[in-house]
N, C-alpha and C positions, 0 to 999 in steps of 0.2 A: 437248460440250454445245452444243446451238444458238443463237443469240442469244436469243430471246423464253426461254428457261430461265433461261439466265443472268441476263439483265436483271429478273426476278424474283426469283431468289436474291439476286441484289446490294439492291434495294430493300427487299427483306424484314430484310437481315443492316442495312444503313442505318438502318430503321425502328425495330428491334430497340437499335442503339447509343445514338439518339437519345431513345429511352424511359430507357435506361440512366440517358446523361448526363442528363437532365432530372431523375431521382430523386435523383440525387448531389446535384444543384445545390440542390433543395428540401431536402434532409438537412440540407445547408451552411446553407442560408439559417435553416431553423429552429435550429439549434444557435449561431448567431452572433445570431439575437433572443433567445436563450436566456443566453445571457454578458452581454450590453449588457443584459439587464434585473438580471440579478444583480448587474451592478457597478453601476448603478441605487440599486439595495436597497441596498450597502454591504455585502453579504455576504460573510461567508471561507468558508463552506462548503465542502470541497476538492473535487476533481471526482470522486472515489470515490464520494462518497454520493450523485453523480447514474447510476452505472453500473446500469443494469438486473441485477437477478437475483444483486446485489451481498451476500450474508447478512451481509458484516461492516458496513455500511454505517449502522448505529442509531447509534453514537456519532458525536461532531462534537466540533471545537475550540469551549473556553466549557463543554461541560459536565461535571458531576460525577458520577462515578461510585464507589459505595462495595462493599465487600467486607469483611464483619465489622466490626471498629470503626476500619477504615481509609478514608479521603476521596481521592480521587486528582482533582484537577480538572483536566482536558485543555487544555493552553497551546496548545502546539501539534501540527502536525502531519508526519510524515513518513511518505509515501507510496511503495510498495513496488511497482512495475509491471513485469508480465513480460509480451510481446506484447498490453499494451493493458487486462488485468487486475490487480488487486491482488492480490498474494500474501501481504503484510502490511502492514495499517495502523498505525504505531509513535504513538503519543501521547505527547509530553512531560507528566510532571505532576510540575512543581518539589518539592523538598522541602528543608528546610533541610538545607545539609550536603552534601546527596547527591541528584542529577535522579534521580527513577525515570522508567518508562516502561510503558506498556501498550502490549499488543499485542493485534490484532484479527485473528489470521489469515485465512485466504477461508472455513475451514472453517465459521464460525460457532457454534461449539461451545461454546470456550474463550475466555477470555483470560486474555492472558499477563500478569504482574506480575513487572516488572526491572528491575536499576541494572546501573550500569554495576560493573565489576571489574577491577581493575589487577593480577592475574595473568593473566587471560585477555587481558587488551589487551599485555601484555609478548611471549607467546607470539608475536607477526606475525599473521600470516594461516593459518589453521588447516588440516591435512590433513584425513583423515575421522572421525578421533575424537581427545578432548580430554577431559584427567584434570581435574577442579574435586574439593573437599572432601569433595562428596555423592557419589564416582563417578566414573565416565565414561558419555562421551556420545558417540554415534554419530553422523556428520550424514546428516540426512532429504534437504533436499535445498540445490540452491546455486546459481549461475550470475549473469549478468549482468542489471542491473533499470536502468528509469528510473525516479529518482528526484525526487518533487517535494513541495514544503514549501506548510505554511498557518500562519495561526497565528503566534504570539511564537517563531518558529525562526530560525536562521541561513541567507540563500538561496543559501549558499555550498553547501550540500548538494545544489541540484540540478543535475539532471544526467542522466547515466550513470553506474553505479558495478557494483557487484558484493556479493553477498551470500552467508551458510554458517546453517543455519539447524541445531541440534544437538540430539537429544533422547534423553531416557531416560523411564522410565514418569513421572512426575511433572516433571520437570528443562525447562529449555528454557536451549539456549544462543542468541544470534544474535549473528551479527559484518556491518558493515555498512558501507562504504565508500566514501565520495564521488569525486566526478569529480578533489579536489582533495587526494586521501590523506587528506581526516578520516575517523578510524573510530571505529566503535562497538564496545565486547565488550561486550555486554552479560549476563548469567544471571539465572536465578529460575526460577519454575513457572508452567504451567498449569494455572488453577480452573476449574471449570465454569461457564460464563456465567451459569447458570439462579440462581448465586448473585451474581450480579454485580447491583447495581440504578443506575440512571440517577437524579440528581437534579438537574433544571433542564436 
């Protein structure tokens, strides 16, 4: 290749890097005025609800969500991230006695309504299917998540951890495991969101 080629592929491939980095840096810049005004506001908001194209994304820590003649009010939050995505948003919603939990898969479909269960937490860490009362449950799917907390949660949960997510036609298992071996068993069902309403 003769110099005057070269020296144009080279300026052109510099020019090309330098648009790059300049777009990075504006991303950067706009997403860190974007944090500094939210903690500004005093907002919990988790970072899920700000993900583009995000379906499960309507509910938030603070609100209520009802189902039949049940109230479920979202304390906190634990977030379910697999390359950058949510694969499930877990909500604490205290209940005397006994924490339930919803769940907000990506599918945006359903949600899940669950406690936790001391047979299935006795079991360890689950292979690909698991007998409960209703049946058995086949797991859908499972692998490693980063894990991050909003909300009245423990921030002992974040992290890196690992997840097993179990279903049969109605059923949902999910088992869920922090950076520091706390885990979750948790069981219950999937309803269909369209029955699910938001209050406040």
């Amino acid at each position: 290749m003769d110099p005057v080629t070269l020296s144009v592929v080279f300026a052109v491939s510099c020019s090309s890097a330098f648009a790059t980095w300049i777009g990075v840096r504006r991303r950067a810049k706009a997403q860190h005025r974007e944090r500094d005004a939210s903690s500004r506001a005093g907002t919990t908001e988790p970072t899920a609800a700000r993900i583009p194209g995000d379906a499960s994304s309507w509910a938030r820590v603070g609100e209520v969500l009802t189902y039949l003649n049940e109230a479920y009010w979202l304390s906190g939050e634990l977030l379910l991230l697999r390359e950058g995505a949510p694969v499930v948003r877990m909500f604490l919603a205290p209940e005397r006695g006994q924490d339930r939990w919803i769940g907000i898969p990506r599918d945006g479909r359903t949600v899940w309504v669950l406690r936790e269960d001391r047979a299935l937490g006795a079991i360890g860490w689950p292979g690909v299917e698991i007998s409960t009362r209703d049946g058995s449950l086949r797991r859908s799917e499972h692998g490693s998540v980063a894990l991050a907390v909003s909300g009245e949660l423990s921030p002992g949960w974040e992290g890196v951890g690992r997840f097993a997510i179990f279903q049969s036609i109605e059923n949902i298992a999910l088992f869920v495991e922090g950076p520091a071996r706390e885990r979750l068993a948790l069981l219950g069902r999937a309803i269909p969101k369209s029955l699910v309403e938001k209050v406040g």
